[in-house]
N, C-alpha and C positions, 0 to 999 in steps of 0.2 A: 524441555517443553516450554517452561516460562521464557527461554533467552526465542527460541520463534512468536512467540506470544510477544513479545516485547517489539521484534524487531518490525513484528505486520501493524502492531499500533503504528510506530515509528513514520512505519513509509505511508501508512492510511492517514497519518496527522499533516505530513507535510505537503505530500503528493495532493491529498485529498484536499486541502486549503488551498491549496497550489489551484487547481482543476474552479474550485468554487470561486475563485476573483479572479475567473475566465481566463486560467493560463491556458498553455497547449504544451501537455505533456512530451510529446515531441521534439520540444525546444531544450529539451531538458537529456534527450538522452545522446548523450556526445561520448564514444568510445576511447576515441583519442585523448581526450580531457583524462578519462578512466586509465587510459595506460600509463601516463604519465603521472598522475598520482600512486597508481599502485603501483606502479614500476620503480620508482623513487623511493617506495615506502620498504620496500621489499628489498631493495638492495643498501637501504640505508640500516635496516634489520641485520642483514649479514653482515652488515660493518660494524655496527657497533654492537655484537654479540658473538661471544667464542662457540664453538661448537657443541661443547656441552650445555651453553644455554637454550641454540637455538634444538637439539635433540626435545630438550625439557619441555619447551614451548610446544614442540611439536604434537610429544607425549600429553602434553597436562590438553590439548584443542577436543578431544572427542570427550574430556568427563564434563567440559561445558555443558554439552546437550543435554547433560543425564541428572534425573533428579538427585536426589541427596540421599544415600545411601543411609547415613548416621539417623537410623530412626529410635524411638524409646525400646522397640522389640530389642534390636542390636543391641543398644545398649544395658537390657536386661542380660540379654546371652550373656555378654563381655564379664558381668558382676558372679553372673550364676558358674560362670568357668573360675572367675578368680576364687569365690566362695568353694566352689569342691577342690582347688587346687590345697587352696590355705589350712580347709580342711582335712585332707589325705597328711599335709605336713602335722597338721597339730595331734593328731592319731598316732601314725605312724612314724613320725619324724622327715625330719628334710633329704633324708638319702633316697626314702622310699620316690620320689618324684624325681630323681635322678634320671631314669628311663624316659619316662614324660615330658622333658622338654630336650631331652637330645633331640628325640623324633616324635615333634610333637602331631606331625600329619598321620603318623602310625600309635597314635598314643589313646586307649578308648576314652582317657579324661578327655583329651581336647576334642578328641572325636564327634563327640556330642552335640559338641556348639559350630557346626559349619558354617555357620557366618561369620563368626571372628577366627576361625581358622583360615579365610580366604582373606584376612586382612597380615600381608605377610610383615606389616612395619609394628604392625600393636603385637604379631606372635613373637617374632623377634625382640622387642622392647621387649616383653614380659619372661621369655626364657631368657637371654642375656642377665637380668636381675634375678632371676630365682636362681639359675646356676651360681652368680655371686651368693646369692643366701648358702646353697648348700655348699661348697666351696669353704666355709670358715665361719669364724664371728667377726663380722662385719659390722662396721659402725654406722649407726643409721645417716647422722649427719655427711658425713662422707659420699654415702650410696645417694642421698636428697643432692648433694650437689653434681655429683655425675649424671644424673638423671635429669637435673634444668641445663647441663651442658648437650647433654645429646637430645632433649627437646628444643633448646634455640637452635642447635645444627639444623634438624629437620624441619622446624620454620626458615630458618635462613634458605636452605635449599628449595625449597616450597614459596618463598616469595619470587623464584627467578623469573619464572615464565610467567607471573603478576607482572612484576616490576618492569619486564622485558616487550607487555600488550600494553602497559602503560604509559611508556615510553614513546612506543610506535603511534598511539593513538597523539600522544600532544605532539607529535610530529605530522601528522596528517595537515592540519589549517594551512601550516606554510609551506605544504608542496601543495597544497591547491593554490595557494594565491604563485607559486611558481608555473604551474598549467596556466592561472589567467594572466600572468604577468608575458608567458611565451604566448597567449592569445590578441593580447595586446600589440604585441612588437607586429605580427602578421597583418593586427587592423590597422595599422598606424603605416606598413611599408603598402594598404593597399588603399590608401588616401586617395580619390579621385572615380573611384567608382561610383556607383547608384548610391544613394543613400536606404535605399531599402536592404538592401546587401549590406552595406555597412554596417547598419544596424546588429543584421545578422550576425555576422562577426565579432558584434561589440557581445552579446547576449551570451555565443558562445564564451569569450573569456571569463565572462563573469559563471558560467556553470563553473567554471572548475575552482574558482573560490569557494562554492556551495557545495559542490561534492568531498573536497576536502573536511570542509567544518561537520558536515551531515555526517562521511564514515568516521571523525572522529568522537565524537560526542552522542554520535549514534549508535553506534555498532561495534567499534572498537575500544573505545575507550571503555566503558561497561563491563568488557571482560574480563578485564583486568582486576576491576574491583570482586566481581562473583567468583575468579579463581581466589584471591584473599579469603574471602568469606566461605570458601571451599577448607582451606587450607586451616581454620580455624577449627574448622570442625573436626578435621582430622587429627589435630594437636589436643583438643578435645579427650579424645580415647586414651593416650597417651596419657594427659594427667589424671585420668580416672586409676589409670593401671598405677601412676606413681604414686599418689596419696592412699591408695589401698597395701600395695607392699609395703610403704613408711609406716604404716598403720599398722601393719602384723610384727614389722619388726619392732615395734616399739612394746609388743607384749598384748596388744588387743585382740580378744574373740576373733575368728573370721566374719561372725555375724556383724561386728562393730568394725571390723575393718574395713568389709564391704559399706556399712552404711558412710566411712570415710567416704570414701568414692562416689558414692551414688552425688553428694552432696554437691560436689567440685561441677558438675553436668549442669547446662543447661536450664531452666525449669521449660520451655519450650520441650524440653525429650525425656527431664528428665520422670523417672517412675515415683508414686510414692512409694510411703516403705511396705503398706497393705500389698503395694502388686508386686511389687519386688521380693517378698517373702513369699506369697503364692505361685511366682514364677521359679523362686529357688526348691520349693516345694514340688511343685511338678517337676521341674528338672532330675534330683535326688530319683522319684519315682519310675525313671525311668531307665 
């Protein structure tokens, strides 16, 4: 909602400024200019991007529009599943959760929390490490270093469709100045007409210098940075779940290993410890 919100201020500041020092919006809208910037922009994407990136880009375009999932509820669930998991171990030992994360969609522990069970990268993250835990005696150092390798994996993969709207946007200015520069050669081979027409001419090339800079630093470059800032969030969860397993395996309560975790979050989402005990509280109760 914010990236439409964004984009109506955008055109209402330009456009609207534009209109008030008595332009003629009119002058402005040149389709051709439009083709050939997006048509450049678009096939210069497919060149400098292999398949799986441009898939990724494709996949990451619709969580744009959507607000931001990672709110402080989720991330109480996320604590209140680790808390009954760590607890079931420390009770009944680490075989007893053997069942629970093979199938953790059929498991009534994870059941419970259907928000982070529809998160299939933090259910995965957290069964792949607990089955290491029940698996042996595992060394905590060892487990903390595999866990910041498959965390920079999934930021690395996570920055491509960033890096990739990124790109494309500081690529936008100089195919618009190649729309005005092909508008140019057109005003310059039609040297001898009216000058009122000329003019016309001259006005169009210069749009497509202005529509280049506008969708770059308007519209597309923008994106680029809020899928980042996506992407953070999401890596987010991930070290809540790592520093609360480092936290049990090092011999800590669940109750102290979850407060590991809570700490590592945000303070924009994250709970204090008052709600975060009465959420784990009511969770139990149910």
């Amino acid at each position: 909602m914010l990236v439409i919100i964004g984009y109506v201020i955008v055109l209402g500041a330009v456009f609207g400024g534009f209109v008030i020092e008595g332009g003629h919006l009119a002058a402005l809208f040149q389709p051709v200019e439009l083709l050939m910037i997006g048509g450049a922009a678009l096939g210069a994407f497919f060149v400098g991007n292999n398949g799986k990136t441009v898939k990724a880009t494709l996949k990451a375009l619709p969580a744009i529009f959507q607000g931001s999932r990672y709110t402080r509820e989720l991330y109480m669930e996320l604590m209140s599943l680790l808390f009954d998991v760590l607890s079931k171990v420390r009770k009944e030992g680490l075989m007893s959760i053997e069942g629970d994360i093979e199938a953790p969609a059929e498991s009534p522990l994870f059941s419970k929390y259907p928000a982070v069970l529809a998160d299939h990268h933090v259910i995965e993250f957290m069964t792949d490490y607990l089955r290491l835990m029940v698996s042996g005696n595992m060394d905590a150092f060892q487990i903390e270093n595999l866990m910041d390798n498959e965390i920079d994996t999934h930021h690395h993969e996570g920055l491509v469709p960033a890096t990739a709207l990124t790109k494309l946007g500081d690529g936008l200015p100089a195919f618009g100045i190649v729309a005005a520069v092909m508008g140019v050669v057109h005003t310059m081979e039609s040297v001898g007409i009216p000058p009122a027409e000329l003019g016309i001419l001259i006005a169009k090339a210069l749009v497509g210098t202005f529509l280049g800079i506008l969708l770059a630093y308007g519209f597309v470059g923008p994106l680029g940075s809020l899928l980042e800032q996506k992407l953070e969030e999401s890596s987010k969860m991930l070290h809540c779940v790592k520093v609360t397993l480092l936290a049990s395996l090092n011999g800590y309560a669940p109750a102290l290993a979850v407060e590991f975790g809570r700490k590592v979050l945000y303070s924009t989402e994250r709970p204090t410890f008052a709600e975060l005990e009465e959420h784990i509280k009511k969770a139990k109760a149910k």
